[in-house]
MARNUVEX-485512 format. One record per residue (C-alpha): residue in three letters; x, y, z. Coordinates in steps of 0.1 Angstrom, whole numbers, plus 5000, padded with zeros to 4 digits. Layout:
BEGIN
@rest: ALA xx: X yy: Y zz: Z
...
// end
This chain:
BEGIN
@rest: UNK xx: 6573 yy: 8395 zz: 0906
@rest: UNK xx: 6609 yy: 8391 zz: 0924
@rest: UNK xx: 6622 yy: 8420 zz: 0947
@rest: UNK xx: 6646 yy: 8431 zz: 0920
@rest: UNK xx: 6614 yy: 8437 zz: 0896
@rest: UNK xx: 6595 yy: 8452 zz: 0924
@rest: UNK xx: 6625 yy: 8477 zz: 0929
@rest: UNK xx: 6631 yy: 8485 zz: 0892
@rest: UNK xx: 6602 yy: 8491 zz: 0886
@rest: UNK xx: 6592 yy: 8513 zz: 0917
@rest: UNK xx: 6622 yy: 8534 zz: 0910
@rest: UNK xx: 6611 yy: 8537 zz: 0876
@rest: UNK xx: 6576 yy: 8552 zz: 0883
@rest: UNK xx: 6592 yy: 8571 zz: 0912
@rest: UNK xx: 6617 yy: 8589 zz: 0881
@rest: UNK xx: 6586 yy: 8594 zz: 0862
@rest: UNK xx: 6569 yy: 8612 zz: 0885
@rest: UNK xx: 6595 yy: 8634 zz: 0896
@rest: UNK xx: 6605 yy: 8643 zz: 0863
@rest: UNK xx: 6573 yy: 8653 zz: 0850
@rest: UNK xx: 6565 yy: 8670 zz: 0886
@rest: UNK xx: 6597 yy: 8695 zz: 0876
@rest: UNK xx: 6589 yy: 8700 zz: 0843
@rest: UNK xx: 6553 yy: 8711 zz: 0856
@rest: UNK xx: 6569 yy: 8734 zz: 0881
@rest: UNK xx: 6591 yy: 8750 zz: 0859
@rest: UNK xx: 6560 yy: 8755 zz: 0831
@rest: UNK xx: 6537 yy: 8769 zz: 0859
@rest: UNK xx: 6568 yy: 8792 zz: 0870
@rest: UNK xx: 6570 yy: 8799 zz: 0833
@rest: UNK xx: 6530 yy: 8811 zz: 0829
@rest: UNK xx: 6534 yy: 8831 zz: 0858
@rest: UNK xx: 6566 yy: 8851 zz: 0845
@rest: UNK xx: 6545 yy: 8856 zz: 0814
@rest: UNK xx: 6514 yy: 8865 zz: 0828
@rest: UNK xx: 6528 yy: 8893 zz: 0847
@rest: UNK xx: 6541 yy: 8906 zz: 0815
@rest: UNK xx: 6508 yy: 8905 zz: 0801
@rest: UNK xx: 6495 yy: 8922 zz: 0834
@rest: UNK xx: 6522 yy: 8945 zz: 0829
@rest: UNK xx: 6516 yy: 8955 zz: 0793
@rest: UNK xx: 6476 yy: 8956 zz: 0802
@rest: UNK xx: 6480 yy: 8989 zz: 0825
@rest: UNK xx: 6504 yy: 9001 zz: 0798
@rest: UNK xx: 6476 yy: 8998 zz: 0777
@rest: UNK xx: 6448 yy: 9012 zz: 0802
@rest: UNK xx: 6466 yy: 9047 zz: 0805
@rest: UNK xx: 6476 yy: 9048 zz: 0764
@rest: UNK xx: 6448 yy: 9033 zz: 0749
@rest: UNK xx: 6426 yy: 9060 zz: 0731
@rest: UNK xx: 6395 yy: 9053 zz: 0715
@rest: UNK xx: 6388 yy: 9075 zz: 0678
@rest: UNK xx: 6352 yy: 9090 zz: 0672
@rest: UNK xx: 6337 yy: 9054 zz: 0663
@rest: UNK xx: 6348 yy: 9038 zz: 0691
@rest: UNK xx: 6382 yy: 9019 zz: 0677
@rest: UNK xx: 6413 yy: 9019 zz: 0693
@rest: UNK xx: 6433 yy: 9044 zz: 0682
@rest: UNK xx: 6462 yy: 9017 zz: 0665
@rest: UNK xx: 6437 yy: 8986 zz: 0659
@rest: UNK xx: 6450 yy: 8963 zz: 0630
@rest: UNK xx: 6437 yy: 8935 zz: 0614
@rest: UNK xx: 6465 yy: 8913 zz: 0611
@rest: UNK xx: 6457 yy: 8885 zz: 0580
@rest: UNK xx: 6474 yy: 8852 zz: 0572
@rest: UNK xx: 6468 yy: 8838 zz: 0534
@rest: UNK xx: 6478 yy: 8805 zz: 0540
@rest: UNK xx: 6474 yy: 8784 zz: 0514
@rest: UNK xx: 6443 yy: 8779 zz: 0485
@rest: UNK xx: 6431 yy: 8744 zz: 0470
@rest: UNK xx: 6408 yy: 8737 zz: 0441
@rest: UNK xx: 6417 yy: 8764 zz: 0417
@rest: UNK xx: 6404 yy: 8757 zz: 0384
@rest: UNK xx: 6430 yy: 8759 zz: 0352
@rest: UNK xx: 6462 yy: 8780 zz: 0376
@rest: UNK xx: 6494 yy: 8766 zz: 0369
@rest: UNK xx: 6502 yy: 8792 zz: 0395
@rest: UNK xx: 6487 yy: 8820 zz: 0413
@rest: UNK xx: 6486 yy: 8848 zz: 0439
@rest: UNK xx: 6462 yy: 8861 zz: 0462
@rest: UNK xx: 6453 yy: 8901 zz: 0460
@rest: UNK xx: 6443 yy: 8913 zz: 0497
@rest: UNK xx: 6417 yy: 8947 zz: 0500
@rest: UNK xx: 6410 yy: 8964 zz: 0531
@rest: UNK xx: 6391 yy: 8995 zz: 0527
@rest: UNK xx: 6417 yy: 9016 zz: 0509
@rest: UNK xx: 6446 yy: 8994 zz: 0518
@rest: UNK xx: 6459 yy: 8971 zz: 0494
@rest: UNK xx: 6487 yy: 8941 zz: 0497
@rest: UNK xx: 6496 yy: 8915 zz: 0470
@rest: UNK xx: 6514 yy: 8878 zz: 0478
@rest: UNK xx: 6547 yy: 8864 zz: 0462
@rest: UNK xx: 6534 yy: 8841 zz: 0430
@rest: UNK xx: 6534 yy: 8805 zz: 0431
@rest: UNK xx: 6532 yy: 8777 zz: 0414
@rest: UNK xx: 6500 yy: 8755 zz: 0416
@rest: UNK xx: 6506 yy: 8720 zz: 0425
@rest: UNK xx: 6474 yy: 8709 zz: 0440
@rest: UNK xx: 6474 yy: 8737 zz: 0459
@rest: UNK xx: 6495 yy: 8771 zz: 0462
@rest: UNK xx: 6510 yy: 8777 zz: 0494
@rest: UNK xx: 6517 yy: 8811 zz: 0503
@rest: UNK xx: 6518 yy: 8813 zz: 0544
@rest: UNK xx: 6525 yy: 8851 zz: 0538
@rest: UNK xx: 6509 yy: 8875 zz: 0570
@rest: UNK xx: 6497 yy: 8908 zz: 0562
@rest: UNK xx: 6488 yy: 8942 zz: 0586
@rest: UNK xx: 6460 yy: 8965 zz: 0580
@rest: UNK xx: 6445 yy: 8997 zz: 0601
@rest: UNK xx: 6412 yy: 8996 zz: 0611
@rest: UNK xx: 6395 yy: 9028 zz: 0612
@rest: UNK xx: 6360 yy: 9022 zz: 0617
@rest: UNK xx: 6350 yy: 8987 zz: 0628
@rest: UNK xx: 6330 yy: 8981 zz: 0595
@rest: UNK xx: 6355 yy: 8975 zz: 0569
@rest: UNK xx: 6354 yy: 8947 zz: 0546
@rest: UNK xx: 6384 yy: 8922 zz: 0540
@rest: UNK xx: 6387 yy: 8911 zz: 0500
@rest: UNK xx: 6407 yy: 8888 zz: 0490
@rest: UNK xx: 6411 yy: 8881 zz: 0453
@rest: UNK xx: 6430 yy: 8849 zz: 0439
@rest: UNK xx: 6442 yy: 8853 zz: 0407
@rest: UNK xx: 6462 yy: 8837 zz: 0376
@rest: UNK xx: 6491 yy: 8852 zz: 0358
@rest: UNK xx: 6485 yy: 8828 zz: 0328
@rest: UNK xx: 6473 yy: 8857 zz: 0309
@rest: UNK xx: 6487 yy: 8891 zz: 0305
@rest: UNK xx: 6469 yy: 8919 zz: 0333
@rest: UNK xx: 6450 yy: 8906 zz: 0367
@rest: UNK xx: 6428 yy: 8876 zz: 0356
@rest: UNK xx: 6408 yy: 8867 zz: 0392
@rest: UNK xx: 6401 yy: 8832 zz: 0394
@rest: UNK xx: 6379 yy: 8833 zz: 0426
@rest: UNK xx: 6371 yy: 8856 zz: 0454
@rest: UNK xx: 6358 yy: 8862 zz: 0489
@rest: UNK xx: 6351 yy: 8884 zz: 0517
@rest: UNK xx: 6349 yy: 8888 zz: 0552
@rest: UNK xx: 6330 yy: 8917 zz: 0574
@rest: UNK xx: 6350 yy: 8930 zz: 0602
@rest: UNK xx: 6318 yy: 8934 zz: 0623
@rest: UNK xx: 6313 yy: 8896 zz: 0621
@rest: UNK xx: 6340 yy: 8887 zz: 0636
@rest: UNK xx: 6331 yy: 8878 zz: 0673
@rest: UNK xx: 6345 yy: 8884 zz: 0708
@rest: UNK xx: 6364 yy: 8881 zz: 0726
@rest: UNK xx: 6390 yy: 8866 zz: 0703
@rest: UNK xx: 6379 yy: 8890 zz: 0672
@rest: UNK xx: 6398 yy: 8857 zz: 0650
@rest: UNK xx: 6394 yy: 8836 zz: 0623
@rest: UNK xx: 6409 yy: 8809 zz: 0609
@rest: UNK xx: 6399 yy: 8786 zz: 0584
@rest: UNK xx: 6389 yy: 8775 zz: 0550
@rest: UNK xx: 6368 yy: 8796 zz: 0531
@rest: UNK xx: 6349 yy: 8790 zz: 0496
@rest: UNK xx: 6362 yy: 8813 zz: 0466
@rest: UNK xx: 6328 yy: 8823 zz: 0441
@rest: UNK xx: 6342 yy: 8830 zz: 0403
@rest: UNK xx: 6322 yy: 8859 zz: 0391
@rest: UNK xx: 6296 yy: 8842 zz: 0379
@rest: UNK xx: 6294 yy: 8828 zz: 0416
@rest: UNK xx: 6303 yy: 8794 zz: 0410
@rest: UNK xx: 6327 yy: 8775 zz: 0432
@rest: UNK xx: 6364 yy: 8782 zz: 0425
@rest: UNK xx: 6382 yy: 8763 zz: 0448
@rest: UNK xx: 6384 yy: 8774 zz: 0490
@rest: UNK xx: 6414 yy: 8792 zz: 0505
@rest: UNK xx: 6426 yy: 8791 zz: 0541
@rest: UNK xx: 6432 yy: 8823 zz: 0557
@rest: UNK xx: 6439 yy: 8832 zz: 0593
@rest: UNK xx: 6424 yy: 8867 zz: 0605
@rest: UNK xx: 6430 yy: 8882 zz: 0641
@rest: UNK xx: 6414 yy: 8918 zz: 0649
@rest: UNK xx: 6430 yy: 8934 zz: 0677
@rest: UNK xx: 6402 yy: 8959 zz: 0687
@rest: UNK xx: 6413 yy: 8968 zz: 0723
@rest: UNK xx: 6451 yy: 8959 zz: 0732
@rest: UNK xx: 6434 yy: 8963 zz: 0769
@rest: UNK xx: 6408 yy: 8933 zz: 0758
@rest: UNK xx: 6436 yy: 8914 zz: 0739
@rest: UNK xx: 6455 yy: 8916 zz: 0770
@rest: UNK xx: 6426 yy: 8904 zz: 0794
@rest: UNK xx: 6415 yy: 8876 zz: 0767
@rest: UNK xx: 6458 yy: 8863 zz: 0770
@rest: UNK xx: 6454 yy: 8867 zz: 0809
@rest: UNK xx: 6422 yy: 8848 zz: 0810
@rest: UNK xx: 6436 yy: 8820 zz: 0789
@rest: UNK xx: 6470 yy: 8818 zz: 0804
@rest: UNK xx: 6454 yy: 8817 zz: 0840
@rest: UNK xx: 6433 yy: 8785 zz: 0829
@rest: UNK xx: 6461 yy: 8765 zz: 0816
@rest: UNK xx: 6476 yy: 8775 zz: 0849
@rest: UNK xx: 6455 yy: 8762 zz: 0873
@rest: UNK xx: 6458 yy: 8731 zz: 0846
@rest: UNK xx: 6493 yy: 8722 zz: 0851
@rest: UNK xx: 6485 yy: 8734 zz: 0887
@rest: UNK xx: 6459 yy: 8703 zz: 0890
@rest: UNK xx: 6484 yy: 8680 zz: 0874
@rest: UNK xx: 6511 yy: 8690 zz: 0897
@rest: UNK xx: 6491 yy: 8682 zz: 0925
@rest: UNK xx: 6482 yy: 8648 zz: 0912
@rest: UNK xx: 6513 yy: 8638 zz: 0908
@rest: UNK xx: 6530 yy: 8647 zz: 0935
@rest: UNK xx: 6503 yy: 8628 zz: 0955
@rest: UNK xx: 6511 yy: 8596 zz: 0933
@rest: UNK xx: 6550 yy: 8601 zz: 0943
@rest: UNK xx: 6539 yy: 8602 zz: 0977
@rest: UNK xx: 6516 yy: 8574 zz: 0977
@rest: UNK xx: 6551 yy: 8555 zz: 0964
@rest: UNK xx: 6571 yy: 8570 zz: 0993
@rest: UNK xx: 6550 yy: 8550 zz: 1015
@rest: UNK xx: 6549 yy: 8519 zz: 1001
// end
């Protein structure tokens, strides 16, 4: 290697490194603005938050995604029918090209902690609802901390055959003070993540300097 190779090259790593060391500052500096939000909006919620006679947050939803459903047998185009308890929300139609993608996010109370989610895809071929496939999912199932779901999910006609799968994306926000500590605990790990990296690399840049 001549000196000029030596030297591009050194300067090269040494731009690497300092690049990625600011943009690892600046997103560390960036988690900690936010985390103190989230702090911030976790007292908030300590002094609000109210719990109703089962033990719910006064406010909890159930926040559902229906993304997208593959498989359906005989739909030239479809739309998904979502039941909570009483509550009761309906997707745009679409056509059915291998699959029908719908991406459309949905809000629900929860009273009670016990509810059950239906969701009902169904045909417009024919006049009235025709329901090619359904499913459900129990409220109570879902586990902590994260009270989420997200991912495919087999439809049963009603003879309970298979009738495709849909993907559907469920978060429960049972306490805003535990949805606050489970974003605090998550943000503080990627944290001390970039932290790590930051240190590495600054300790490569200065392993450079004294070269």
């Amino acid at each position: 290697m001549t000196l000029d190779e030596f030297i591009c090259k050194y300067l090269k790593e040494e731009d690497i490194y300092f690049q990625e060391i600011q943009s690892l500052k600046r997103i560390i500096e960036e988690g900690n603005t936010q985390k103190r939000e989230f702090e911030a909006k976790k007292i908030e919620s300590e002094t609000a938050e109210q719990l109703n006679e089962h033990g719910i947050m006064s406010g909890s939803v159930l926040v559902v995604q229906v993304r997208e459903a593959t498989r359906l047998p005989g739909a030239p185009a479809s739309f998904a029918e979502v039941i909570f308890d009483q509550q009761h929300q309906t997707t745009q139609i679409k056509p059915y090209q291998n699959r029908a993608l719908w991406n459309e996010k949905f809000s629900f109370d929860v009273i009670t902690g016990k509810e059950i989610l239906i969701i009902n895809v169904c045909s417009n071929e024919f006049a009235g609802r025709n329901i090619i496939g359904t499913c459900q999912f129990f409220l109570n199932k879902l586990q902590p901390p994260e009270y989420n779901f997200d991912d495919w999910t087999p439809l049963k006609d009603q003879n309970n055959k298979d009738a495709g799968q849909i993907k559907v994306s469920l978060q429960w926000i049972y306490s805003r003070v535990e949805f606050f500590k489970n974003l605090i605990s998550k943000l503080e790990a990627k944290i001390l993540e970039n932290e790590n990296e930051l240190k590495f690399c600054e300790s490569r840049l200065s392993s450079l300097h004294r070269i």
